[in-house]
Structures are given as C-alpha cells and as structure tokens.
LUMTIFI-618988 format. One record per atom (N, C-alpha, C): atom name; chain; x, y, z. Coordinates in nm, 4 decimals. Atoms other than C-alpha are relative to their C-alpha. Example, Ala and Ser with C-alpha at 12.3 -4.5 7.8 and 13.67 -1.06 7.14 Angstrom:
2
ATOM  at  ch      east     north        up
ATOM   N   A    0.0890   -0.1190    0.0000
ATOM  CA   A    1.2300   -0.4500    0.7800
ATOM   C   A    0.0900    0.1200    0.0000
ATOM   N   A   -0.0820   -0.1190   -0.0060
ATOM  CA   A    1.3670   -0.1060    0.7140
ATOM   C   A   -0.0770    0.1090    0.0730
***
This chain:
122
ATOM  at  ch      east     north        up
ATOM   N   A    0.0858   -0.1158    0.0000
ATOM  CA   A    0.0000    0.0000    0.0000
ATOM   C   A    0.0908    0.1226    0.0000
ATOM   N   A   -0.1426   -0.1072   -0.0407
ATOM  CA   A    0.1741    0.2984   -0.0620
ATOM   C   A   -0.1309    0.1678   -0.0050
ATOM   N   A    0.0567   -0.0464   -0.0111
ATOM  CA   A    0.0718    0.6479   -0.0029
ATOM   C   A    0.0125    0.1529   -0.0445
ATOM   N   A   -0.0112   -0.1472    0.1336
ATOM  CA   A    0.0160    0.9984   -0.2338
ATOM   C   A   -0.0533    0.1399    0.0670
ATOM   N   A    0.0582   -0.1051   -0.0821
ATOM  CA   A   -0.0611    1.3540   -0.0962
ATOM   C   A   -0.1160    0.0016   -0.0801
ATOM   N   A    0.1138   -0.0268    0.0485
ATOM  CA   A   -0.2988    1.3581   -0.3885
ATOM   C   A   -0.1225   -0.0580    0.0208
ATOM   N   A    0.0989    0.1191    0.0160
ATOM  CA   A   -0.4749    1.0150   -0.3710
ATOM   C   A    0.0020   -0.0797    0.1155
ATOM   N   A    0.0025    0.0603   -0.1598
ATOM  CA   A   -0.3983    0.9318    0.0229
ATOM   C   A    0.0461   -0.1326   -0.0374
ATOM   N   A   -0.0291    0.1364    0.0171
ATOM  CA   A   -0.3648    0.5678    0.0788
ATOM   C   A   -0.0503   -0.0521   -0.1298
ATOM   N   A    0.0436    0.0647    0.1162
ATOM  CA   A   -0.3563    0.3533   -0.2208
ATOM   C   A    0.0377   -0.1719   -0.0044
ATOM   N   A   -0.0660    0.1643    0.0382
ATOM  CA   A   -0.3208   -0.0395   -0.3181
ATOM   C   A    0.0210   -0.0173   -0.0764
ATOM   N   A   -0.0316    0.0230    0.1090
ATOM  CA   A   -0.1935    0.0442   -0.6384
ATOM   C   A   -0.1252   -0.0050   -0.0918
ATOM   N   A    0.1214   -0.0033    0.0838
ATOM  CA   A   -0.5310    0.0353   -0.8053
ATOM   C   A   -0.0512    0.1451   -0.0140
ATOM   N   A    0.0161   -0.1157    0.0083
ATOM  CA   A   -0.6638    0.3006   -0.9511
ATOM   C   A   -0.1712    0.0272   -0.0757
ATOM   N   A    0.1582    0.0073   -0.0594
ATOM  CA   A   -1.0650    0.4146   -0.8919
ATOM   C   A   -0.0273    0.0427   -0.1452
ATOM   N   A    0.0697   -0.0696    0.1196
ATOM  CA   A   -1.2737    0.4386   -1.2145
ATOM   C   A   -0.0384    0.1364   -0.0275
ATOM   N   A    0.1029   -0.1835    0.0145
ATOM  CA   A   -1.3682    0.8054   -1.3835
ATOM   C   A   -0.1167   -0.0436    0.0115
ATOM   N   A    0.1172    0.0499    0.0106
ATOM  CA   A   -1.6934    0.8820   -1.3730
ATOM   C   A   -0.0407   -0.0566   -0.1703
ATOM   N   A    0.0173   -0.0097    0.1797
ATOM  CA   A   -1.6632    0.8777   -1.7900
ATOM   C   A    0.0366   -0.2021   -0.0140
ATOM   N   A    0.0446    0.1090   -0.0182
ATOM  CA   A   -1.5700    0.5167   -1.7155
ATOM   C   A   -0.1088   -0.0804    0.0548
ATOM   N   A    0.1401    0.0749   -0.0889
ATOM  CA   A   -1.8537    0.4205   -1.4579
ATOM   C   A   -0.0945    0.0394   -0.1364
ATOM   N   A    0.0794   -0.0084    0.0564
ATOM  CA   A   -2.0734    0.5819   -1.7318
ATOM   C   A   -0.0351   -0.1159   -0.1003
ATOM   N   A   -0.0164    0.0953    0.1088
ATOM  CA   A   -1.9078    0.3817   -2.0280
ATOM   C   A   -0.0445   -0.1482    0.0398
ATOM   N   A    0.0831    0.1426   -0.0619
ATOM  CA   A   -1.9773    0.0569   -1.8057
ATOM   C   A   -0.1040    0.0319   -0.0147
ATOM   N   A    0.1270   -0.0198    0.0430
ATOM  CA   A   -2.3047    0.1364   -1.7569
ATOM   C   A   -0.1045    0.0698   -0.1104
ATOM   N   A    0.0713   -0.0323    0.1448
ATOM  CA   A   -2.4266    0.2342   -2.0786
ATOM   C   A    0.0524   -0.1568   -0.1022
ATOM   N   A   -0.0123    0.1357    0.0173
ATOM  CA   A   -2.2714   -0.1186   -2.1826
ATOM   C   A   -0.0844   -0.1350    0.0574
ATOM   N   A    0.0645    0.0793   -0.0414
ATOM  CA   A   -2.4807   -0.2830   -1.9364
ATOM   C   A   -0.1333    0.0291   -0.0339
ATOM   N   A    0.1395   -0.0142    0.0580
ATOM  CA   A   -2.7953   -0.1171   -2.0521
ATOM   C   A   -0.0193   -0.0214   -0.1498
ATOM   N   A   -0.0378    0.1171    0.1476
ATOM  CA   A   -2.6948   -0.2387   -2.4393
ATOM   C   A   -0.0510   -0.0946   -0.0008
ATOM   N   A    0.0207    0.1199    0.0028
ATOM  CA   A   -2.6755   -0.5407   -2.3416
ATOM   C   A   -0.1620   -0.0571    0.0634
ATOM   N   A    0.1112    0.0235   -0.0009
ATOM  CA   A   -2.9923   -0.5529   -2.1542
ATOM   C   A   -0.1146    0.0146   -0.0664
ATOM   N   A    0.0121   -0.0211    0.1662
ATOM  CA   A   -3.1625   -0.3756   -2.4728
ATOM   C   A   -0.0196   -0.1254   -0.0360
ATOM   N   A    0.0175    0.1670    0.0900
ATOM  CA   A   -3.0499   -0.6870   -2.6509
ATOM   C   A   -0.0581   -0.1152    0.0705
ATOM   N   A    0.0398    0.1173   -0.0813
ATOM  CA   A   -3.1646   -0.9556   -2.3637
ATOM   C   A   -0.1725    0.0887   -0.0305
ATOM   N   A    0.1229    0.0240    0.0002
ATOM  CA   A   -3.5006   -0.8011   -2.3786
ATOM   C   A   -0.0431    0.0274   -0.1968
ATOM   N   A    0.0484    0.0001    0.1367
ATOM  CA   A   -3.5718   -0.7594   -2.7463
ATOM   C   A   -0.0128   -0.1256   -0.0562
ATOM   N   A    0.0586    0.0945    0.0528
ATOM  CA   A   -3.4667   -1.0759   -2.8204
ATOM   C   A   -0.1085   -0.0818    0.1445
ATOM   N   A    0.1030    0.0239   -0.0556
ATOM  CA   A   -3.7015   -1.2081   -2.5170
ATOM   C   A   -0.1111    0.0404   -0.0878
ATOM   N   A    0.1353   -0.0404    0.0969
ATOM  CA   A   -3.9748   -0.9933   -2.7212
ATOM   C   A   -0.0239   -0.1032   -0.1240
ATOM   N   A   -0.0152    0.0664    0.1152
ATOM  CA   A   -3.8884   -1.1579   -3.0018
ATOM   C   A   -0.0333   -0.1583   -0.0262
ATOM   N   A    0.0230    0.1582   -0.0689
ATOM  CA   A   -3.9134   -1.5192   -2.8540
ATOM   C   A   -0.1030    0.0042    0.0134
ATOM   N   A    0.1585   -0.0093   -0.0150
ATOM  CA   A   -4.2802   -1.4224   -2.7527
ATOM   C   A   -0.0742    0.0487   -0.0795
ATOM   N   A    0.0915   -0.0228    0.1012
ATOM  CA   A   -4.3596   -1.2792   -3.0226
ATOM   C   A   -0.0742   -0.1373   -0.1014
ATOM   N   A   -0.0434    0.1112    0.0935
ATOM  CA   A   -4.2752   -1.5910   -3.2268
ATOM   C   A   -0.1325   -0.1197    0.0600
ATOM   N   A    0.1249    0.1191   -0.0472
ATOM  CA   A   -4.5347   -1.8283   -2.9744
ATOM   C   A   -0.1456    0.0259   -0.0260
ATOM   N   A    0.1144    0.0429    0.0186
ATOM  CA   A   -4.8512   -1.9355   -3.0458
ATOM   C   A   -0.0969   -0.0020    0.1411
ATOM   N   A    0.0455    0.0660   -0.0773
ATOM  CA   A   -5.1014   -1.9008   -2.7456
ATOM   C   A   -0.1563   -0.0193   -0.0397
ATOM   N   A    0.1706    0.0560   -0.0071
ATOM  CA   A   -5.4999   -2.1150   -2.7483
ATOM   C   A   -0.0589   -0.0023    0.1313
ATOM   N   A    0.0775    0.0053   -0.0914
ATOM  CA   A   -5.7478   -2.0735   -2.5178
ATOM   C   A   -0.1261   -0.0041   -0.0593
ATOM   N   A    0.1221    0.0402    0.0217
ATOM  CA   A   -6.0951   -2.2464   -2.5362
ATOM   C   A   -0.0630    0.0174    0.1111
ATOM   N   A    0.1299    0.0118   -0.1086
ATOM  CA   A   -6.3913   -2.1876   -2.3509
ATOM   C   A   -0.1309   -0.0771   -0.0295
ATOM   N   A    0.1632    0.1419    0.0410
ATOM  CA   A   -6.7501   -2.3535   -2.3240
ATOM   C   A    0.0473   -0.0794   -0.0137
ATOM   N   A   -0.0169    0.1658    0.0247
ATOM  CA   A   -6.6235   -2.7044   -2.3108
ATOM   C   A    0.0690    0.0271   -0.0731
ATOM   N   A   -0.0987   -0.0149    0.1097
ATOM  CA   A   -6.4101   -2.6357   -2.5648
ATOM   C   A   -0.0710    0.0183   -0.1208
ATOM   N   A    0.0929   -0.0978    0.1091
ATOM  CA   A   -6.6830   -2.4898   -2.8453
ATOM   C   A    0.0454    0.0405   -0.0549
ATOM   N   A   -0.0659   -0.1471    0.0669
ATOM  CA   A   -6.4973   -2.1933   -2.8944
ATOM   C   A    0.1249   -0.0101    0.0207
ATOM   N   A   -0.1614    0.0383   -0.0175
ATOM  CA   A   -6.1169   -2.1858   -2.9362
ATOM   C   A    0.0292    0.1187   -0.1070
ATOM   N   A   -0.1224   -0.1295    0.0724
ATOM  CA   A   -5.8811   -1.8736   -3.0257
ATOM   C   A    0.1185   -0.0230    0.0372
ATOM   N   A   -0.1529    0.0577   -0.0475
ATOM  CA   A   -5.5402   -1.9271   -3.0843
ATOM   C   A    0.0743    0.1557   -0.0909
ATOM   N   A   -0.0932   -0.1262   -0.0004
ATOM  CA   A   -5.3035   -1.5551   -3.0785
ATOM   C   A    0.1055   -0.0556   -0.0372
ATOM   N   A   -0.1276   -0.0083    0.0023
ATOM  CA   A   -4.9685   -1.4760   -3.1300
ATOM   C   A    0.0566    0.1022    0.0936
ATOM   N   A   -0.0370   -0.1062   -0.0678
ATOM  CA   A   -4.7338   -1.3014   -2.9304
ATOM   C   A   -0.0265    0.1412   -0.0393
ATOM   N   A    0.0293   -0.1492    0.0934
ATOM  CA   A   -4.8025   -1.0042   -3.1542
ATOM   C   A   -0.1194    0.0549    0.0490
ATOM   N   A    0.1406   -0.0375   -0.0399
ATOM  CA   A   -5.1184   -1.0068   -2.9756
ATOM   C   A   -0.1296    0.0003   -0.1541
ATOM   N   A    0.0413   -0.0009    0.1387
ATOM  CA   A   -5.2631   -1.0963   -3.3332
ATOM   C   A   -0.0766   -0.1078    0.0046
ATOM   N   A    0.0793    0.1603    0.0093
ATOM  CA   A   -5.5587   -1.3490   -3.3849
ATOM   C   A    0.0120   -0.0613   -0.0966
ATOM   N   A   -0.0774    0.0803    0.0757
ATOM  CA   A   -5.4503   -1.5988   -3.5957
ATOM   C   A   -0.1525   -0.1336   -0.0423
ATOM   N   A    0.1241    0.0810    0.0114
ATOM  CA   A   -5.7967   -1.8261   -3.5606
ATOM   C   A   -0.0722   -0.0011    0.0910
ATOM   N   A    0.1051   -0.0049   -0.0833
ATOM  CA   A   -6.0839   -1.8415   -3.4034
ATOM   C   A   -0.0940   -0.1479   -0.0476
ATOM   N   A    0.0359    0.0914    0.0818
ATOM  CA   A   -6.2155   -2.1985   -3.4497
ATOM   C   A   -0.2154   -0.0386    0.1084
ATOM   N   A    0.1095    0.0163   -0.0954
ATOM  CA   A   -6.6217   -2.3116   -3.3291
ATOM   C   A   -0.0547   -0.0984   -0.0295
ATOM   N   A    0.0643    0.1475   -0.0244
ATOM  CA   A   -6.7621   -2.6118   -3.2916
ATOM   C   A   -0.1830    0.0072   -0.0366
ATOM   N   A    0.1389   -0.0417    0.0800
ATOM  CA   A   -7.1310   -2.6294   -3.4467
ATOM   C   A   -0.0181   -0.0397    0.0329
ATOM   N   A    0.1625    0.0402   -0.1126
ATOM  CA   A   -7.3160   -2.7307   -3.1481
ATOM   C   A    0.0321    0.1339    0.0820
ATOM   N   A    0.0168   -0.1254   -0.0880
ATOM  CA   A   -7.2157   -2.4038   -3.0314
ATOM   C   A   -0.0718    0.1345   -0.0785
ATOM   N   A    0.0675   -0.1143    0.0753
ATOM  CA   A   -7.4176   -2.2129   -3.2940
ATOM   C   A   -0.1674   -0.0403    0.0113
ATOM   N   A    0.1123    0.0034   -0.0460
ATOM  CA   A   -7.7429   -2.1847   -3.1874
ATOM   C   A   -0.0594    0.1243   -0.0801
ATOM   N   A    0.0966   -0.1134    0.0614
ATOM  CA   A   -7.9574   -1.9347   -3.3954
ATOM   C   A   -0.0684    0.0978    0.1105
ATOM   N   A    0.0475   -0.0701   -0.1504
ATOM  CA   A   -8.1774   -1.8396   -3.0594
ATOM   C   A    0.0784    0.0588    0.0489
ATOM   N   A   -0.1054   -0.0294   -0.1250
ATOM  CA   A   -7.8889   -1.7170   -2.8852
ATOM   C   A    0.1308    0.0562   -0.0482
ATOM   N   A   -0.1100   -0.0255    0.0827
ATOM  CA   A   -7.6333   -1.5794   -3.1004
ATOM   C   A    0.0871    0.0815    0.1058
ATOM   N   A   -0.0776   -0.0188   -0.0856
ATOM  CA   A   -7.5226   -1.3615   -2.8118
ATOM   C   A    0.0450   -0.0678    0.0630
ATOM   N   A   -0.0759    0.0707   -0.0512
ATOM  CA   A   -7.4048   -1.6605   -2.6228
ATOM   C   A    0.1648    0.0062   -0.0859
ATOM   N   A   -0.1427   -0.0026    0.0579
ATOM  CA   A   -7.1434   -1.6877   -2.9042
ATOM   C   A    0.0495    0.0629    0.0015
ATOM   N   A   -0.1044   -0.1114    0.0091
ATOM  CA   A   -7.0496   -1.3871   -2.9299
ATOM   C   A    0.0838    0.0016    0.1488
ATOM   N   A   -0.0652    0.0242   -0.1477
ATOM  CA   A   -6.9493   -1.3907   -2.5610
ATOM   C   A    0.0645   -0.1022    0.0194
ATOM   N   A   -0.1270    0.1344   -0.0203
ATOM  CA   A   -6.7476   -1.7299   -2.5901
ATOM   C   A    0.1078    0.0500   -0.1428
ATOM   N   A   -0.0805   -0.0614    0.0728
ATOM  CA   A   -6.5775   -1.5962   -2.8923
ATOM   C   A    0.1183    0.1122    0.0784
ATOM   N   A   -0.0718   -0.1377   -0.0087
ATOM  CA   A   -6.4908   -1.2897   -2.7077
ATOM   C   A    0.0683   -0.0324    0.1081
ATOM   N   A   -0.1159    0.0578   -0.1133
ATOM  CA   A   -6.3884   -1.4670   -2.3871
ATOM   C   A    0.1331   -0.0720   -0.0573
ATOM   N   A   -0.1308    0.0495    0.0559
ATOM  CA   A   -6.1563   -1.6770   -2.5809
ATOM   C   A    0.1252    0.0245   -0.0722
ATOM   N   A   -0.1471   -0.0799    0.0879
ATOM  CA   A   -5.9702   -1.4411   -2.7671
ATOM   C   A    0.0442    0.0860    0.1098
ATOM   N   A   -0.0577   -0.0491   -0.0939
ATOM  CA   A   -5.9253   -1.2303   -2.4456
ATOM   C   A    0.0959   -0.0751    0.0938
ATOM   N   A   -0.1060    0.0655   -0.1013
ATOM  CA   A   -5.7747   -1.5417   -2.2481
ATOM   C   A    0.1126    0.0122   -0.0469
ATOM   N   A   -0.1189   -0.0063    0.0718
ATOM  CA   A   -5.5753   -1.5896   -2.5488
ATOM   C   A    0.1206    0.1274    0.0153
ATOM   N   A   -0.0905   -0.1136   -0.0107
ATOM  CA   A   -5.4454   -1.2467   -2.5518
ATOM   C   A    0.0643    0.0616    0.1623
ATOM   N   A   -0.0456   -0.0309   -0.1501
ATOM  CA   A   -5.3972   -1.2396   -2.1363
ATOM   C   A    0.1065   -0.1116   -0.0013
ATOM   N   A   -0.1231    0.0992   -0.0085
ATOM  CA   A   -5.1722   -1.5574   -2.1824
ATOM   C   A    0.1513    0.0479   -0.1020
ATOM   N   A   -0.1011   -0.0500    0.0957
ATOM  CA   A   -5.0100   -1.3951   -2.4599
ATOM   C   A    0.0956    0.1149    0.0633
ATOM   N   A   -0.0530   -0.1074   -0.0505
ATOM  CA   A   -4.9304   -1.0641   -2.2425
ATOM   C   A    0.0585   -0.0211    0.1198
ATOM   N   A   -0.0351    0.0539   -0.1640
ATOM  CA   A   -4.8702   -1.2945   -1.9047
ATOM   C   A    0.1919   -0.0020   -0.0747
ATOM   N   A   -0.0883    0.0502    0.0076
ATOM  CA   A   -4.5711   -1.4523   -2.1028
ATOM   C   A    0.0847    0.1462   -0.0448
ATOM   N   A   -0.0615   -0.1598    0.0652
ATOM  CA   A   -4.4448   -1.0864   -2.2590
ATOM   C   A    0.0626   -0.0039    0.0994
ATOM   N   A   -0.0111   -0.0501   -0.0914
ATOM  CA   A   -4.4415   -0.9748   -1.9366
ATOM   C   A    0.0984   -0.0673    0.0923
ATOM   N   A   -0.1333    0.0849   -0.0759
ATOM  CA   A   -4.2336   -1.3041   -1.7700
ATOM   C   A    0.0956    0.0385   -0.0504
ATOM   N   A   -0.1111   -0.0032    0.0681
ATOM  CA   A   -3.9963   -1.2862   -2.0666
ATOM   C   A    0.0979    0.1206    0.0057
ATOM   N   A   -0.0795   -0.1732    0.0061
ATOM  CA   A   -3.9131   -0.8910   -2.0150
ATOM   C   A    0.0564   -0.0001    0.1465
ATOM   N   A   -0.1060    0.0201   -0.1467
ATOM  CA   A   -3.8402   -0.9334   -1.6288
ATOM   C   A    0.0283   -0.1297    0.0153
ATOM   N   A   -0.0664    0.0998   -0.0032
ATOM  CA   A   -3.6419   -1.2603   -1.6802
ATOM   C   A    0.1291    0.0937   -0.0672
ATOM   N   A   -0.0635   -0.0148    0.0648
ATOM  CA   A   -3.4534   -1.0666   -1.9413
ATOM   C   A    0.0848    0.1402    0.0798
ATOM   N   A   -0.0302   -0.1170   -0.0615
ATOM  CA   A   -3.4445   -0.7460   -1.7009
ATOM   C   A    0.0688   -0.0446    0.1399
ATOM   N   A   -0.0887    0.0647   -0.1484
ATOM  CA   A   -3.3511   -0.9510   -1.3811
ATOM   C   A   -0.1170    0.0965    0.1198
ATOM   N   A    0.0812   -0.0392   -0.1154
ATOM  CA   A   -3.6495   -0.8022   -1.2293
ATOM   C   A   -0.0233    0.1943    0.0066
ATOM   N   A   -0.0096   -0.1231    0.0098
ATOM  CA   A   -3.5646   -0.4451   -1.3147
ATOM   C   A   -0.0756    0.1107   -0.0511
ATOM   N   A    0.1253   -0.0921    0.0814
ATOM  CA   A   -3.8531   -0.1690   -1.4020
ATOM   C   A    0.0928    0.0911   -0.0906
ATOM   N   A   -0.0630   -0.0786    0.0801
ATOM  CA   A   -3.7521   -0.0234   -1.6984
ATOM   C   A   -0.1161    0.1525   -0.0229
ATOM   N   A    0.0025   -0.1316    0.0412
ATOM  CA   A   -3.9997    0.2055   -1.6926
ATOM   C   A    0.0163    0.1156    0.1172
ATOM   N   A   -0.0855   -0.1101   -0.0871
ATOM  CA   A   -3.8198    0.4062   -1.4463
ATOM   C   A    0.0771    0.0876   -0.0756
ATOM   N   A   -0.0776   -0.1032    0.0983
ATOM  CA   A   -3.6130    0.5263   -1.7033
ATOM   C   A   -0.0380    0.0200   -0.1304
ATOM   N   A    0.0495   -0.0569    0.1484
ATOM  CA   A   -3.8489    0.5835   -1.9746
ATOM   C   A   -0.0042   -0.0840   -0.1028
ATOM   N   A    0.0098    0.0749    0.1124
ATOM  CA   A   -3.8239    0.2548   -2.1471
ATOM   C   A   -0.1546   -0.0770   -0.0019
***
C-alpha cells in the first residue's frame, strides 16, 4: 500500500472516472436492450390457445397479440342465442391475448432480472 498527498492511501489500483462508470453502464444497458428484445422476439414468435364452453370456442393468438384463428364447434351455434357466441368468442380471444401478455411480461423481467424499466423511460 503505498501512499500519495494527492490520492492518500492507495493499493496500487486506480478508482474508475466517472466517464468510465458511465461507459460501463451504458454497456450494461446495451446489453440488456439486446436480452429483452430478443425475449420480445421469442414471444412474439409463440402461439397461445385458449378455449372456452367445453371447448366450443377456441382462439389461438400470437405473441403479436394478433388473432390468428378463431375456431367453433357447431353445437355451439345456436340461432336463438347468437349472443351466447359472441361472448365465448370474445372470452376466448381475451384469455388468449392475457396468456399472450402474461408470457411478454415473464420474458421482459427474466430478461431485465427483475428491473422496471420504466423508471427510465423505457
């Protein structure tokens, strides 16, 4: 350990600028950038189905939040009652799209380590 009037005690090491601490951390937010995009990207790419009524009605999303099919079973079309369908239709594309936004949402704090990005505006 030796010792400097400028820099007091030292162990030979010498303390990051702040222009370094920055450069690190603007490297670590890069890289997290890239961990969550491609996460996005991974969920975008899945397929989620959700059926309701016994399985009647069936919508199957994409991560894109995009409906991709809506399939119905013709004992679930009832003439009398057409609002029933519409309401199993509409439940099923909403599960779809809540499973679709559950997994978004894992994949971005897996990729963040838990970290709110929108603290800083992302």
């Amino acid at each position: 350990m030796g010792y400097s009037a400028r820099r007091g005690f030292t162990n030979g090491s010498m303390k990051m600028t702040g222009a370094q601490r920055q450069a690190e951390m603007q490297a670590r937010i890069q890289q997290m950038q890239e961990q969550v995009n491609a996460a996005q990207e991974a969920v975008e790419a899945q397929e989620f189905t959700a059926s309701v009524g016994g399985g009647v009605v069936e919508a199957k999303v994409n991560g894109k939040k995009e409906v991709l099919a809506v399939t119905i079973k013709p004992e679930a079309v009832d003439p009398e009652d057409v609002e029933m369908l519409q309401d199993l239709v509409v439940s099923a594309v909403n599960e779809a799209l809540r499973q679709a936004g559950e997994a978004m949402d894992k994949s971005i704090e897996q990729a963040t380590g838990g970290l709110d990005l929108g603290a800083f505006g992302l």
